[in-house]
N, C-alpha and C positions, 0 to 999 in steps of 0.2 A: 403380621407386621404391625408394628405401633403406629399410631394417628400420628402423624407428622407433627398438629397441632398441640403434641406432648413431648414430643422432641423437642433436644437443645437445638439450637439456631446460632445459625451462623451469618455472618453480613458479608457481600461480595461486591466488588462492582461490576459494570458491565465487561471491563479487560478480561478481569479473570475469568468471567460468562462465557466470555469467547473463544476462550483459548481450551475451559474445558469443555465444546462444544465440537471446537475443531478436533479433539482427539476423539470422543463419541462417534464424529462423523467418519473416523478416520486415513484423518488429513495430516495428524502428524506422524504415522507409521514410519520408522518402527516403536515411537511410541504408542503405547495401548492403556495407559492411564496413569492415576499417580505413583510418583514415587516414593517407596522408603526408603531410612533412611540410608540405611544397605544401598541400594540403586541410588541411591544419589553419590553416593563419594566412590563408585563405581563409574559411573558418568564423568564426576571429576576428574578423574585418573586418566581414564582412557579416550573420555569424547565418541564412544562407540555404543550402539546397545542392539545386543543380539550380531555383532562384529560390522555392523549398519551405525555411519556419523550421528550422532546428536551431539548439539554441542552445548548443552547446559540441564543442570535438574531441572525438570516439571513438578514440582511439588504448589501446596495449596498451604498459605501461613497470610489468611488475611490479616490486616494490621488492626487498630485500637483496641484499648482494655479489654473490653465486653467479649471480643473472638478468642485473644488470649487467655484469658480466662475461663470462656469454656472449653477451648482446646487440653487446657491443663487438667482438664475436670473428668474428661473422657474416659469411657473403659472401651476396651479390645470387647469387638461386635453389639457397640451401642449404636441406635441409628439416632441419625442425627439430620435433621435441614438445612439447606444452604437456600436462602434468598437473595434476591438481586434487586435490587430498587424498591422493595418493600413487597416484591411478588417469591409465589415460590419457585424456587430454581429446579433444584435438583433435592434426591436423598443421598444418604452416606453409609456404607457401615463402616465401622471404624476398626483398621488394622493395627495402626499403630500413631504411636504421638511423639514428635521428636523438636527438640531446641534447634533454632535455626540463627546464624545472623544475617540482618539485613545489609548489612555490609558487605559482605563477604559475597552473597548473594547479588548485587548490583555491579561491584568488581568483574563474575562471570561474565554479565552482561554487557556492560560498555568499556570492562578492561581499566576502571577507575569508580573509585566511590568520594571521589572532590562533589562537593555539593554547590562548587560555583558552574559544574556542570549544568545546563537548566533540565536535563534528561534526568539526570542521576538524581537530582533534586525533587523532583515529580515523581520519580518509581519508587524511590526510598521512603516514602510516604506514606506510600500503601501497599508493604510489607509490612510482616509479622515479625515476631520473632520464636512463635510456637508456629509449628505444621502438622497437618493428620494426614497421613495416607488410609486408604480405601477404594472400595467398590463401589461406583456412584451411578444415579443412574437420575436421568434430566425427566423434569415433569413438564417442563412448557415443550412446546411444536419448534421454535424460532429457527432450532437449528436443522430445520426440516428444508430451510431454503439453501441451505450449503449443499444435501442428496438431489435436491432442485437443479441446482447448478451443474453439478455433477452429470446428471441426466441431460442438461442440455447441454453440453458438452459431447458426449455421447452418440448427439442425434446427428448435432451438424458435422461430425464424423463422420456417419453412415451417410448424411445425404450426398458430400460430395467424394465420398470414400480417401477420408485421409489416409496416408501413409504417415504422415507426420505431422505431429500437433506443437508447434511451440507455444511455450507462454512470455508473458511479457509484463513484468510489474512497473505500474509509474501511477505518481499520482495526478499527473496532468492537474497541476493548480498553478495555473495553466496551461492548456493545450499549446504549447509551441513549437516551432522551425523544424527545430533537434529533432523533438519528439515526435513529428511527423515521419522526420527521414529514419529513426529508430523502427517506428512502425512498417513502414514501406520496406528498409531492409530488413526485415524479420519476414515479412510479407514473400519476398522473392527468394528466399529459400526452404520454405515449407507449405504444405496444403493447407492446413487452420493455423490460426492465429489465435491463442487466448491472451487478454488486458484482462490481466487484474489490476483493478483500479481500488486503490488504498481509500479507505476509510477511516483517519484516525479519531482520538479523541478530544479533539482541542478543537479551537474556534480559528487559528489561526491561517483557515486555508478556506477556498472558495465551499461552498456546501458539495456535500456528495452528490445530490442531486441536480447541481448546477451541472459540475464537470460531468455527469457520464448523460445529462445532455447534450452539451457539446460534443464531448466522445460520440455519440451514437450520430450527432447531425454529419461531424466530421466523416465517419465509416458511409454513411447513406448517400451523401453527396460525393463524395471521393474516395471510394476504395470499393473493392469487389466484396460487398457486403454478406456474400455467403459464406466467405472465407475468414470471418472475425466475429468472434464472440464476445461481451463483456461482464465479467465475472466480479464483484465486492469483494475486497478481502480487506477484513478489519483489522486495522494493523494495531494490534495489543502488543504486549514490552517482548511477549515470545518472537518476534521480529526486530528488537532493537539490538544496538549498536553492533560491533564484529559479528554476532550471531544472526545477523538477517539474510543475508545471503545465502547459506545452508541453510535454514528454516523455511526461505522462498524456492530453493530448488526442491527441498522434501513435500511441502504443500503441492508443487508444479507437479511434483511426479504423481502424488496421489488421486491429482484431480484427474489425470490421465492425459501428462503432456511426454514428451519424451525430449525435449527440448528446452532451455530457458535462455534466452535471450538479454544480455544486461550491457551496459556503456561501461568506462571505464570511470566513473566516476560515482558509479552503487556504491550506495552505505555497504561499508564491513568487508569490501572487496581486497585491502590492505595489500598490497602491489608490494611484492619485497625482491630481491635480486638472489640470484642462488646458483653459482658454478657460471657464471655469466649467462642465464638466463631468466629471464623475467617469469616469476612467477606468482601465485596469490594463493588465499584461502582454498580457491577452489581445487588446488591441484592435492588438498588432505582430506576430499568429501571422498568417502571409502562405502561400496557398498548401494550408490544411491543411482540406481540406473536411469540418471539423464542426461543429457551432450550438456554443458553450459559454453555457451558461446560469448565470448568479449568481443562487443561492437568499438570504435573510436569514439571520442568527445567530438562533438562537432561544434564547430566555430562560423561567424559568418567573417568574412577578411573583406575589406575594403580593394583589396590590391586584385583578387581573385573576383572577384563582384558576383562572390555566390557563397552557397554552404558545402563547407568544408573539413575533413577532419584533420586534427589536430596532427593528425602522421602525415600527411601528405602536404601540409599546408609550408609555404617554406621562409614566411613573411613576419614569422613571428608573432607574438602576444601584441604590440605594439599597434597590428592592422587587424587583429579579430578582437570579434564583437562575443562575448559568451552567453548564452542562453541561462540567466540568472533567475530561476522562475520568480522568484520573489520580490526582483525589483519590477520582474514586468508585471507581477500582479499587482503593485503597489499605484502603478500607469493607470491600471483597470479603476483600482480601488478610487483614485482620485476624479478618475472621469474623464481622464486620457487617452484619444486613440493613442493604440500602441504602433511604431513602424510596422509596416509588410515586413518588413522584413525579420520581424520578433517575431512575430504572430501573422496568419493569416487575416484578411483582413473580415473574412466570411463570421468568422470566428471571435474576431475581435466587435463588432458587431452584435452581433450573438448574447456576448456577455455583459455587453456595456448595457444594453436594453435588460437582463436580467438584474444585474445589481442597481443601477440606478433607472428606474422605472416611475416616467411621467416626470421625467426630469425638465421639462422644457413648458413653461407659460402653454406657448403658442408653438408646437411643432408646425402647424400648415403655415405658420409665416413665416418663420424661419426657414425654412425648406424653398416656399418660392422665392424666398429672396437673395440666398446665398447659392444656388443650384439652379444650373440649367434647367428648364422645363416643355414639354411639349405643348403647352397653353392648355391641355386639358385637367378642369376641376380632378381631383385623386385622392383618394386618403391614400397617407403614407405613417408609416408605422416611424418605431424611432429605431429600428434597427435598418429600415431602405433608408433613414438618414443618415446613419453611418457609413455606412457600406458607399451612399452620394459623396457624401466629405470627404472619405480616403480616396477618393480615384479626384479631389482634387489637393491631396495634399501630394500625391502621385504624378502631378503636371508639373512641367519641368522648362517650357517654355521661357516662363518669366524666371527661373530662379539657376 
């Protein structure tokens, strides 16, 4: 085999890293690797492969001059390098080389290529317009913690002998009300529970390692923690738009769920009416053997003075409250307790002490002077100050 260090080279990002990663592992069965260009307008047609759903080409058409170009340059069983952040990735032999649009190709995926989309805008970026298919084979470990996962998956199986494993994707940015009661009913119909918690690419959301803290405090303190696992799953463009919903039931299955769990308000779920009954994407996934289950939106209603889903609720949009992650993260972001009734207050606590940290002069005087105390000296953290504060924005006496 040639020195790689004499191979043409290829530039990737980490998206594309991962996605051919996930099929290496594989996670996206019945994909088992690139496609040419045969299999892709094969896919187009049909949306099937091996009579198994996929609902879009996998193929590899990194974007700028320098990829294009040497895509163009290629011969049939030249090998070739693929790096990823200036490390090496993977090798390649090369089957075949084919013209691709990037248009055309971003249409499959969010069903439009308007570029006031801000998604369409971002992925059409970092598209090609040449593609190679081949034999590839990864030279870093990285995707060793996906088999990782897999394995533990497996175990807390055997220890409390599942019959039935659902999965459950959300990105909890953040942890709230809904997404509790999602949890908890997902909980009370099967033996394991797997969260995959999204990883995306963007800064726009609490860090990974924030939220599957919380996740993990929330599990440990409040739920039967033998029965929940927390799994990453790096949400590259192979999960965007109409195509995420079959792409997270094919990953669910592969991990070894037999279940998947979603609200009625998942990306790509597209709710359409048919002979007068309600149906979605999910009822054209052919082939892919897992239950997917439609839980309700849940709402908090003033009238009801609790959480509530959207089907049973009789009060209207007028009296609920919607669980908008984004503005309650934006609460967080400012330095906002959020209500109990958004967020947990454990939780919200939690978070406020990780993003804003040593926010306060003098926590010890703030603390004895606006909170009850036992008169005994304490350190107190800035998280028992939140968690003091909301039990008195909680008091109802005076207000």
């Amino acid at each position: 085999m040639t020195s790689s260090r004499k191979n043409k080279t290829l530039y990737i990002d980490k998206e594309a890293a991962s996605a051919l990663e996930l099929v290496k592992c594989g996670l996206l069965e019945p994909l088992t690797g690139l496609m040419s260009k045969k299999e892709k307008q094969s896919v187009l047609k049909s949306g099937l492969i091996d009579g198994k759903t996929f609902p879009l080409p996998f193929i590899l058409a990194p974007s700028g001059a320098k990829n294009e170009k040497v895509i163009e340059s290629l011969q049939i069983g030249e090998e070739i390098t693929i790096l990823c952040e200036g490390e090496e990735f993977a090798t390649l032999i090369v089957d075949e080389t084919f013209k691709t649009d990037p248009s055309i190709r971003t249409k499959h995926i969010y069903g439009t290529d308007d570029l006031t989309h801000p998604e369409v805008k971002t992925t059409i970026k970092r598209l090609g317009s040449w593609a190679v298919s081949g034999e590839y084979k990864l030279l870093t470990t990285s995707h060793n913690q996906n088999l990782k996962n897999k394995e533990i998956i497996n175990d807390a199986k055997r220890v409390i002998n599942a019959k039935h494993t659902t999965a459950l994707i959300m990105a909890a940015n953040p942890l709230h009300r809904a997404n509790e009661r999602l949890i908890r009913q997902a909980l009370d119909t099967t033996d394991l529970l797997v969260i995959f918690l999204l990883k995306p690419y963007n800064s726009k959301n609490l860090s990974y390692e924030i939220r599957e803290d919380t996740l993990e405090y929330f599990i440990n303190n409040f739920l039967p923690k033998n029965r929940v696992v927390i799994v990453p799953l790096e949400n590259s463009y192979v999960f965007a738009g109409y195509n995420e919903l079959i792409v997270d039931a094919i990953v669910a299955k592969n991990y070894g769920c037999d279940r998947l769990t979603i609200s009625r308000d998942h990306t790509g779920l597209g709710m359409f009416s048919d002979a007068n009954r309600d149906k979605s994407i999910i009822d054209r996934v052919v082939g892919i053997d897992i239950e997917i289950k439609l839980e309700s939106e849940y709402v908090y209603c003033e009238e009801c003075k609790t959480l509530v889903s959207k089907n049973t609720c009789p009060h209207g949009q007028h009296h609920q409250i919607s669980y908008h992650a984004e503005s309650i993260l934006g609460l967080l972001e400012a330095g906002i307790l959020p209500p109990a009734v958004l967020i947990r207050k454990e939780l919200s606590a939690f978070l406020l002490s990780k993003l804003l940290p040593n926010r306060f002069e003098n926590l010890e005087k703030l603390y004895y002077d606006l909170l009850p105390v036992k008169g005994l000296l304490e350190e107190h953290t800035e998280r028992d100050f939140y968690l003091e504060l909301m039990k008195l924005y909680q008091t109802t006496s005076l207000t």
